[in-house]
C-alpha positions in Angstrom: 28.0 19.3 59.7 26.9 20.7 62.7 29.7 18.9 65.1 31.9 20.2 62.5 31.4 23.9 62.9 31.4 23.4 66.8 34.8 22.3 66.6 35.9 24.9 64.2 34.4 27.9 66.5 36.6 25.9 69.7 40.0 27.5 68.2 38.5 31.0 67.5 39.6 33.9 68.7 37.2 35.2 71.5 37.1 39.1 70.6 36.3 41.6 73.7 35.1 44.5 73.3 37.7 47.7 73.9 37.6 49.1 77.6 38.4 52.5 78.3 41.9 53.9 77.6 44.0 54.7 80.4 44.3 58.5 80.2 40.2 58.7 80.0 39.9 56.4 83.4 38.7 60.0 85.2 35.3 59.6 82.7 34.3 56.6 84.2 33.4 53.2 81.9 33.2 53.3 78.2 29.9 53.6 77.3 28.6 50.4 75.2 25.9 50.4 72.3 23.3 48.8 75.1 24.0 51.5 77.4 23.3 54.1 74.6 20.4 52.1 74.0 18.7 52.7 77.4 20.0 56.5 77.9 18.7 57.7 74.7 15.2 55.8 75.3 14.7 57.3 78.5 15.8 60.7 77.5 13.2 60.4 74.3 10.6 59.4 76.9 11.5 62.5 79.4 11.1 64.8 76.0 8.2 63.6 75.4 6.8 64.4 78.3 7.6 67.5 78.6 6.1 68.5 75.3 2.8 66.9 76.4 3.1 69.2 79.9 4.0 72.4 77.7 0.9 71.7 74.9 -1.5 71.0 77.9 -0.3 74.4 79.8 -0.9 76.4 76.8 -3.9 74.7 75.7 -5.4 75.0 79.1 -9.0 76.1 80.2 -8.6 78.5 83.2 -12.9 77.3 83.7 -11.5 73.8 83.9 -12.0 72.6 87.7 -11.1 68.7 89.1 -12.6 67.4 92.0 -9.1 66.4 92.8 -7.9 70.4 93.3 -9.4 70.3 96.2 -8.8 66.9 97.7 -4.8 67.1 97.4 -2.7 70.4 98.2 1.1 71.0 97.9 2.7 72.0 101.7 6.5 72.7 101.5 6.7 71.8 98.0 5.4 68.4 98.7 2.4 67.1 97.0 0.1 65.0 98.8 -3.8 63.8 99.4 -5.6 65.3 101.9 -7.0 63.0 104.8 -10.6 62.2 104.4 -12.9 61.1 107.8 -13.0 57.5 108.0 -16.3 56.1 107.2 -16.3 53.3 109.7 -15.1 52.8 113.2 -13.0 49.6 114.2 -16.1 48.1 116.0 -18.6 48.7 112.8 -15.7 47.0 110.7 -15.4 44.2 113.1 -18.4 43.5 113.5 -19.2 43.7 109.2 -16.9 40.7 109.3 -17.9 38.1 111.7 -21.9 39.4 111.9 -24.5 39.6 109.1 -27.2 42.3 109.3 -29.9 39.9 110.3 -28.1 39.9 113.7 -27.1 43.4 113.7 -31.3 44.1 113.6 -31.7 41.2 116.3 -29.3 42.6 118.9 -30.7 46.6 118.0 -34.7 45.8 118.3 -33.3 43.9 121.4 -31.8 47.2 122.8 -34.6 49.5 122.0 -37.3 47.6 123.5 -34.9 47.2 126.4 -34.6 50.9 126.3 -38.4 51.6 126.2 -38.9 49.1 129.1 -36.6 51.4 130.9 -37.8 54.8 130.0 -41.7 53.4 130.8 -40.4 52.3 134.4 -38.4 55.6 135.2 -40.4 58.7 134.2 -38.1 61.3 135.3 -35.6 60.2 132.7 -37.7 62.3 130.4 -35.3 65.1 131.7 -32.3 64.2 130.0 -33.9 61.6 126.9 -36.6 64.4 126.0 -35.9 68.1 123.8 -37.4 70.7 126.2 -41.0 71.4 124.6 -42.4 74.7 124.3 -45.9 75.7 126.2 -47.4 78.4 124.7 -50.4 80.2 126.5 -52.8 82.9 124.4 -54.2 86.0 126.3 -56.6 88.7 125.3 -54.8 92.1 126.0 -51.2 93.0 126.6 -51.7 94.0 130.6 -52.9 90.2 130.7 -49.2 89.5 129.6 -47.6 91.4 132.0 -49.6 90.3 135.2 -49.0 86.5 133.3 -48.2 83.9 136.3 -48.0 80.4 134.9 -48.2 78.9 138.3 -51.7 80.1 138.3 -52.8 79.4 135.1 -51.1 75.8 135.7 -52.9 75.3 139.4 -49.8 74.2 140.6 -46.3 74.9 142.7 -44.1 77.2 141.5 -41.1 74.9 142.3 -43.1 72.4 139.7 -43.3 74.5 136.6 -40.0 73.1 134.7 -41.7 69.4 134.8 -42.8 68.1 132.0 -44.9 65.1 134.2 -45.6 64.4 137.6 -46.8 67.4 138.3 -50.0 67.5 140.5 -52.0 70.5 141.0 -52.7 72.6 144.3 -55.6 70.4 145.2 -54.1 67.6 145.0 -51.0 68.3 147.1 -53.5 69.9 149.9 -55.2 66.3 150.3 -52.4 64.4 149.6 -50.9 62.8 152.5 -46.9 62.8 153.1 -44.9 60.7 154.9 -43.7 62.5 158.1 -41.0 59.3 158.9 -37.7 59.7 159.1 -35.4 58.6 156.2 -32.1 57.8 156.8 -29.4 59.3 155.0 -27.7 56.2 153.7 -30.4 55.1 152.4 -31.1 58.3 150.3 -27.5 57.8 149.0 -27.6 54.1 148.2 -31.4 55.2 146.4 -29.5 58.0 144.7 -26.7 55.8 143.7 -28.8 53.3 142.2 -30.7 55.6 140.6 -27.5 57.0 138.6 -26.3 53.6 137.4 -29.9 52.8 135.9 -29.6 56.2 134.4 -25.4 55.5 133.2 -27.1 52.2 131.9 -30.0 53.5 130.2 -28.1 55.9 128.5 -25.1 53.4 127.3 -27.6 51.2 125.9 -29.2 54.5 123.7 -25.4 54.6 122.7 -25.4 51.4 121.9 -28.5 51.5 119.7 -27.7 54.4 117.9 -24.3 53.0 116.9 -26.1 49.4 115.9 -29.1 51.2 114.0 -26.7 53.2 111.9 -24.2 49.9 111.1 -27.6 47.9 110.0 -28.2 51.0 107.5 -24.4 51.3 106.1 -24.7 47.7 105.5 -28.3 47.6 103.6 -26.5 50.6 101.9 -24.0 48.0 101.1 -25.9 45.4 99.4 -27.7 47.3 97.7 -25.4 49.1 95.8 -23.8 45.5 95.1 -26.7 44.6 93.2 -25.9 44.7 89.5 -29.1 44.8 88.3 -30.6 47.6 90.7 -31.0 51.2 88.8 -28.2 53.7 88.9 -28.1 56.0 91.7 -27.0 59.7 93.3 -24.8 59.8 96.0 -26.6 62.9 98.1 -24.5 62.4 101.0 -21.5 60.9 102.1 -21.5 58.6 105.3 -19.6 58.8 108.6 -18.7 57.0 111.8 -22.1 58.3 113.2 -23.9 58.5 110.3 -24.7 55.9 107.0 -24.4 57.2 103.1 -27.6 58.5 101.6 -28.2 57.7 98.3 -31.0 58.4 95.3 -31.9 56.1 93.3 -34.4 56.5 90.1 -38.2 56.1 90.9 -38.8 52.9 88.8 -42.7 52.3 88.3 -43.4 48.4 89.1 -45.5 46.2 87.6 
């Protein structure tokens, strides 16, 4: 039966459906039913919409803030996120992706005994590693203030004052004895010059610490908030390039 109704449909008339008439050509294609189809779903769907925006507006809470009203703004009628700082650097990211932090802390405990090596052999770097420090003397009367000369209560130079060490007393730079040789200028510059590039190396290796010390926090940071099972916690600051996140979790009482 079914070989007979195949051969029947072989002489039927193939109907097509009516195109558009020639005086209506200026309107464009006939519309089909599929056609309607599609237009009058996506018109329902704009409608929609625009009920759900009116009923919103007018049911709308002029208290109601969004952290998101202040991270996006609309400039020449374009709406748009604001830029946030980048967290990490290209080095810290690099480095998250080849290293793990067990030789992040290697190569920064390196560094900072390097660095205190350093600072131990070349006191005068105190200058520029050290916060100037306040010295504060206590007198009996006013006119004592006035007359103050912290020279003389120091027993020292006045031209050695602003150090904070190395700084001998009058009696000892009356017995002391100074070298009355000659020094050659050259050699005062090639002192001076290595002098500078111990400094330039001492203080790219602080750099260097700093930036290592604050990757091996952003990436304990890291695991620990991956840890499922760890407490929830506060976010009390957000992290930067120089900076990591600080977060605050629940005091939990141990057994």
């Amino acid at each position: 039966m079914s070989s007979l109704r195949r051969s029947a449909k072989k002489g039927q008339r193939i109907h097509k459906e009516r195109g558009q008439l020639w005086n209506r050509q200026f309107l464009g294609p006939l519309e089909k039913k599929k056609d309607y189809k599609i237009r009058a779903r996506i018109a329902a769907e704009n409608r929609n919409t625009l009920s759900a925006l009116k009923k919103s507006a007018l049911l709308r809470n002029p208290d109601e803030f969004y952290y998101h009203m202040i991270n996006s703004q609309v400039k020449n009628g374009v709406h748009f996120e604001k830029e946030k700082e980048a967290e990490y650097t290209i080095d810290q990211i690099k480095l998250m992706q080849t290293q793990d932090i067990k030789y992040i802390r290697f190569k920064q405990n390196t560094d900072y005994k390097k660095i205190e090596k350093m600072k131990a052999h070349h006191h005068l770097i105190d200058f520029v590693s050290r916060p100037k420090n306040n010295h504060t003397f206590f007198v009996d009367s006013n006119k004592e203030v006035e007359k103050f000369d912290v020279a003389k209560r120091l027993n020292t130079h006045i031209s050695l004052i602003d150090r904070p060490s190395n700084r001998p007393t009058l009696d000892k730079l009356r017995t002391s004895v100074v070298s009355k040789a000659p020094v050659e200028e050259s050699t005062l510059e090639k002192m001076t010059f290595e002098r500078m590039k111990e400094y330039e190396e001492l203080e790219a290796r602080i750099e260097r610490e700093q930036k290592l010390l604050v990757l091996a926090q952003k990436m304990e940071i890291k695991r620990h908030l991956a840890n499922k099972k760890a407490p929830p916690c506060e976010r009390i600051q957000p992290g930067t390039k120089t900076s990591a996140p600080i977060y605050k979790w629940k005091t939990e009482r141990q057994k």
